[in-house]
C-alpha angles and dihedrals in degrees: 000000000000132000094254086051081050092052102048098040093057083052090061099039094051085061093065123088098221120078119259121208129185117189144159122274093222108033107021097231117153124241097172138032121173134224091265093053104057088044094059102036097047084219118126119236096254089050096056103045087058086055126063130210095277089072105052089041094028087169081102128070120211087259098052102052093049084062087048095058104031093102084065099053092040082050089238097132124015089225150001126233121188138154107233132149127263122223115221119208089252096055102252114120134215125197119246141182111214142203120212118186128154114245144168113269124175091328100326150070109267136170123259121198124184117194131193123198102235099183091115093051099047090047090051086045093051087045093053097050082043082056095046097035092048091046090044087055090054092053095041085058111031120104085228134092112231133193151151125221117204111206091196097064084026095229147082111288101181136026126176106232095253088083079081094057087041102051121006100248119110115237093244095052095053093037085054103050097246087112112047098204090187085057086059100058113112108253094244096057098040110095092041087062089046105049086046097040089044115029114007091053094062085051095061137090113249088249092055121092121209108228118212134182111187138142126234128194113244125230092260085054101253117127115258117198124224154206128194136184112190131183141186104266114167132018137195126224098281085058093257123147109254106165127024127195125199155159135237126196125208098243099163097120090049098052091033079058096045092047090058094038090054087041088061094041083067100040088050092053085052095052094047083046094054090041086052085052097035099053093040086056106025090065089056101052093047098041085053108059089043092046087052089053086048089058101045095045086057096050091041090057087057093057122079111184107080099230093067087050092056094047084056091046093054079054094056093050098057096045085051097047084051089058099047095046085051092050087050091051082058097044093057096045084059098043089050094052093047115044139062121243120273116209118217139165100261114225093197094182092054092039088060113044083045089054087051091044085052099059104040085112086084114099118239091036106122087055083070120101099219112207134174139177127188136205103175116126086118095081113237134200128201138136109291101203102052087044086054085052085055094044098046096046099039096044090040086052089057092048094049094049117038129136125275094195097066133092096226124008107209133185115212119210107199119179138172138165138205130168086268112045151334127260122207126184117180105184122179139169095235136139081287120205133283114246100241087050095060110077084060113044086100088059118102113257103008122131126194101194138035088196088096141022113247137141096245094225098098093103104032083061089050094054113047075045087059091047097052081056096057092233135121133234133193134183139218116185134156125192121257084005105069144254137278123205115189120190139180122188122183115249112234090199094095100043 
């Protein structure tokens, strides 16, 4: 290369940003230092052609820059490229990316070196994981789910880790395929999601936000509910959504809260309902026994032989014994609304026999055949006192209305236990009870038969007792045959 080469080719090389350096193979001094160079580095160019590059990056030892660039030398690689730090003069530092190739200088083989300045680069670089890091520490923290759904590959492409507190599923398992969460919606809710995560949110502006409510099954099985808020992200160049992002929200409690408020709203309407029936009824039933004893105490005060006044007091007494067992009936409704249940070990052989003494007062009972038959020896607990309320109605039932056609009336007590429940079966040859009145003997009020006076609340009694136990009962009647009651009651033994 000639001086006037040289020349031109400094010239050139003066004009580039980045920084030129010519040195010597074996003892790294520098021949040639450009314009860049000298400006970065706030040397002179006399300063700098005394020094060689392990002063200005003095991160390298002799040693171990021979091994850098032996590649170069052995012909291995026809260059060398490596981030490293540059030293100022003035001891401050900048971060460059260099170039290092072997090349023909003035007669010989000399090393090139070009440098850029990557300050820039590295700052945007540092900028960019500050950006991901600090959004990542917002995901990482925030009570939210957060995700991003990609239409194009059809799945889930980001989730903030809290899926994992959430729901129970890691990050890497759902972004991976191994966990389908659309195969985890509840079926009820499944179309809704997929009509609002595929089809209404291309429909939306990229300021709207598509509002879910949904629940998902946990990974322990158990269903989560959710909220979601979802929103266009990312569109291609025909202006179609290609990517979402959202944010769901753990709303379990609350829906968990608005399903027993409304629960009790029901159960409150229900209850208003039943008091405008009960006092309607109830009034009736109460003023008519005591008008009945009015009447007979006036016309037993106009008779004189006492005879005629005993006949008026049996009277009384009946009409008295209606009343009380009304007022009982209406003792036990309220007992049964009001307390908790009260478990208890259940003696059904005593329960029983105590239920038939108690209600010796009816008349004709002593015209019933009892008969029990017991299968306990699984011990079985239950609340005594709302088993004594069963027993009582639907044995006192059987009594009141048995059949006057028939040689012998009879009550039959059948019990058995098991770990899980009690089954009770009262069976009895009674009137029975007509087909179309049988779907509503539970209901308050109703009364299937005008044969005999009675509330008509018995069973009605009977059955919101039966639902505070958690337990079932059917019925099987015929007219003129009999009727069937069969019961089964949890045991609490075993909770």
């Amino acid at each position: 290369m000639s001086e006037q080469q040289k020349e031109a080719l400094g010239r050139i090389l003066d004009h580039s940003i980045n920084e030129f350096y010519i040195f010597d193979i074996n003892n790294l001094r520098y021949q040639y230092v450009s314009k860049a160079a000298i400006d970065h580095l706030g040397y002179t160019q006399e300063e700098l052609l005394k020094l060689t590059p392990l002063h200005i990056t003095p991160q390298f030892t002799k040693k171990s820059y021979a091994k850098l660039i032996r590649p170069l030398i052995t012909k291995k690689s026809k260059e060398v490229v490596l981030e490293t730090m540059h030293y100022r003069k003035d001891g401050t530092t900048y971060p460059v990316r260099t170039q290092l190739y072997i090349s023909d200088y003035m007669g010989s083989k000399v090393l090139v070196a070009s440098v850029a300045d990557i300050t820039e680069e590295k700052n945007a670089a540092e900028e960019i994981e500050e950006s991901r890091h600090f959004i990542e520490s917002i995901a990482d923290t925030s009570p939210e789910l957060l995700y991003v759904f990609d239409f194009l590959k059809g799945d889930y492409i980001y989730f903030s880790p809290h899926i994992k507190n959430m729901l129970g599923y890691e990050v890497e398992d759902v972004l991976n395929g191994k966990v389908q969460l659309f195969s985890k919606l509840h079926p009820e809710d499944f179309q809704k999601v997929a009509y609002n995560f595929q089809e209404k949110i291309k429909q939306v502006r990229d300021d709207e936000v598509v509002e879910t409510e949904y629940r998902v099954q946990h990974q322990h099985g158990h269903w989560i509910w959710l909220s979601s808020r979802d929103k266009p992200f990312k569109r291609d160049e025909h202006g179609n959504v290609v990517q979402t992002v959202g944010t769901a929200q753990d709303i379990t409690r609350r829906m968990q809260y608005e399903q027993q408020l409304e629960k009790q709203n029901e159960e409150l309407k229900k209850t208003n309902a039943e008091l405008d029936r009960f006092v309607y009824s109830s009034s009736h039933d109460l003023r008519a026994p005591l008008a009945s004893v009015l009447g007979l105490i006036n016309i037993a005060l106009l008779e004189n032989t006492p005879e005629e006044k005993d006949v008026y007091i049996r009277l009384m007494e009946i009409s008295i014994n209606r009343l009380d067992r009304f007022i009982q009936d209406i003792i036990s409704y309220s007992r049964n609304s009001r307390m908790e249940v009260a478990p208890d070990r259940i003696d059904f052989p005593k329960l029983t026999e105590e239920t038939i003494n108690n209600l010796s007062y009816i008349d004709d009972v002593n015209a019933i055949h009892f008969d029990a038959t017991f299968d306990t020896s699984v011990p079985f607990v239950s609340d005594y006192r709302r088993l004594s309320v069963i027993f009582s109605n639907l044995i006192g039932n059987a009594i009141r209305y048995r059949s006057l056609s028939v040689d012998q009336s009879y009550v039959h007590v059948q019990v058995s236990t098991n770990p899980e429940y009690a089954q009770i079966t009262i069976n009895d040859n009674g009137i029975g009870i007509a087909p179309e009145h049988q779907s509503k003997i539970f209901d308050m009020f109703f009364k299937a038969s005008n044969e005999k006076h009675g509330s008509g609340i018995g069973l009605y009694i009977v059955k919101e007792t039966m639902n505070v136990l958690e337990g079932t009962i059917a019925v099987e009647s015929k007219t003129r045959v009999g009727s069937t009651f069969t019961l089964k009651i949890p045991n609490l033994a075993e909770r």
